[in-house]
N, C-alpha and C positions, 0 to 999 in steps of 0.2 A: 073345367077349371084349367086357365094355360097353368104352366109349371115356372113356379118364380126359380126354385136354384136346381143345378144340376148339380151331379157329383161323377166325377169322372176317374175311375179307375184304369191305371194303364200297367200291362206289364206282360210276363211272357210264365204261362202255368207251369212251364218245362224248364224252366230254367232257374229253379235254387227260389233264392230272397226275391228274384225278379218277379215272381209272381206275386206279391205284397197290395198289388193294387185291384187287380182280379178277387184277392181272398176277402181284401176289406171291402168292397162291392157288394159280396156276398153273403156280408154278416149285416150291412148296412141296408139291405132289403126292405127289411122286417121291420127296422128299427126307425127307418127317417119319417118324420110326417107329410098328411097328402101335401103338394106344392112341389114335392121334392122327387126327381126323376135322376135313380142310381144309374149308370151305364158302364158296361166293362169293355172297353177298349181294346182290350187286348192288346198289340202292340204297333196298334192303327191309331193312332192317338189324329195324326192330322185329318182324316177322311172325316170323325168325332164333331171338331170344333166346327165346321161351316151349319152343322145342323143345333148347335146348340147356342150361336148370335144371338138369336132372339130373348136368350134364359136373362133373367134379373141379376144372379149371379153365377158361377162358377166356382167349382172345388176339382181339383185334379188329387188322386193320389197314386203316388208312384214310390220306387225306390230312388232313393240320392244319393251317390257318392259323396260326402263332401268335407272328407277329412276327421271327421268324426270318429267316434267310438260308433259300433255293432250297434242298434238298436236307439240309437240318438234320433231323437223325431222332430223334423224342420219344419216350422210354416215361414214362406212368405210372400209376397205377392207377387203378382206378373211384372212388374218392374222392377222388381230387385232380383228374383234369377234371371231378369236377361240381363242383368247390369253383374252379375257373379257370373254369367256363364260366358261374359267381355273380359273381363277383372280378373279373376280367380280361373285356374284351372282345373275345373269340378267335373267330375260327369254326370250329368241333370238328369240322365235315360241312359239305361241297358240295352234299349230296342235299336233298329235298324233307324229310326229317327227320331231324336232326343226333345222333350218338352222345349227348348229352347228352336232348333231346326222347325217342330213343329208351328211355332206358334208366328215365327219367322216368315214361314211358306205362305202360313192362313193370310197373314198382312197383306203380302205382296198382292195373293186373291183377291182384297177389298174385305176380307171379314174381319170385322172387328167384334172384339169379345168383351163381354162384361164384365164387369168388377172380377178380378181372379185371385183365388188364394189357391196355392199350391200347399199339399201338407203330405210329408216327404219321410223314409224312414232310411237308415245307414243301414244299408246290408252287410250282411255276414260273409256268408259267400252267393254267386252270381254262379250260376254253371249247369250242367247237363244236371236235373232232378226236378225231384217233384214236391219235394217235400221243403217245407221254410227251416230257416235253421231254428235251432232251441231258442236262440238269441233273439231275434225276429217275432219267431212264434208267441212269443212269450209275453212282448209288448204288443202285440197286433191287438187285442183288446184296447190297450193307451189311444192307439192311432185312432184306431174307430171311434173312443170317447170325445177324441179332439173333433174328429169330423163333426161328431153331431154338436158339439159346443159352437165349430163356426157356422154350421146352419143358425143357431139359435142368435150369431152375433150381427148385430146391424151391419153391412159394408162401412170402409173409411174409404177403398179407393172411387174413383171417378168415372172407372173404367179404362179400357183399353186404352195407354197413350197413342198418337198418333206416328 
């Protein structure tokens, strides 16, 4: 069976709230149905996307800067964070290259990605540890529920603009 969606967890396990995308990768294992291929990134997010063109759809989750309150959970789709990460001065990634640089780079290569929904959480703190904060920790169950609710939602985008 190809795999229609993927879900892409990106994030750094050593570093605080940064690791938010690893951990929900890990609980979403178990939980997503066949079709559906988890992968944890780690904070290789661009090396990720050239192998996963082919997938029906696309889910990334990561941590978001984005002005919020600790624990505020974003979705939106691949064209509206590259048009907030134009607009708005957000930081879309904690890694050494941000969901936006990534997806930037994949273009310029010729890969084009499918339908994308980003779903995103406001960190608490970002830093040397291992451990998520309370804040975090606490909703990371929410974030997981959301993922599997956009597995189960039809795509609206088109895909990849050009």
């Amino acid at each position: 069976m190809s795999v229609r969606i993927v879900v892409i967890g990106v994030g750094n396990l050593l570093a605080g709230d940064d690791g938010l995308g690893p951990r929900a990768i890990d609980r979403l294992q178990t939980l997503v149905p066949a079709g559906v291929e988890c992968i944890d990134a780690a904070t290789d997010l661009g090396s990720v996307l050239p192998e996963v063109a082919s997938a029906s759809r696309l889910i990334i989750v990561d941590a978001i800067r984005a002005g919020g309150q600790p624990g505020t959970i974003y979705r939106m789709t691949l064209d509206e964070l590259l048009d907030r990460s134009r607009d708005r001065p957000m930081q879309l990634s904690m890694h050494d290259m941000g969901l936006a640089e990534a997806v930037g780079i994949a273009r310029m290569t010729g890969v084009r990605l499918p339908p994308t929904i980003i779903l995103g959480m406001e960190p608490t703190r970002v830093g040397l540890g291992t451990e998520l904060s309370p804040v975090v920790q606490g909703r990371l169950d929410d974030l997981v529920a959301r993922v599997i609710e956009e597995i189960g939602r039809p795509p609206k985008s088109t895909g990849d603009r050009p």
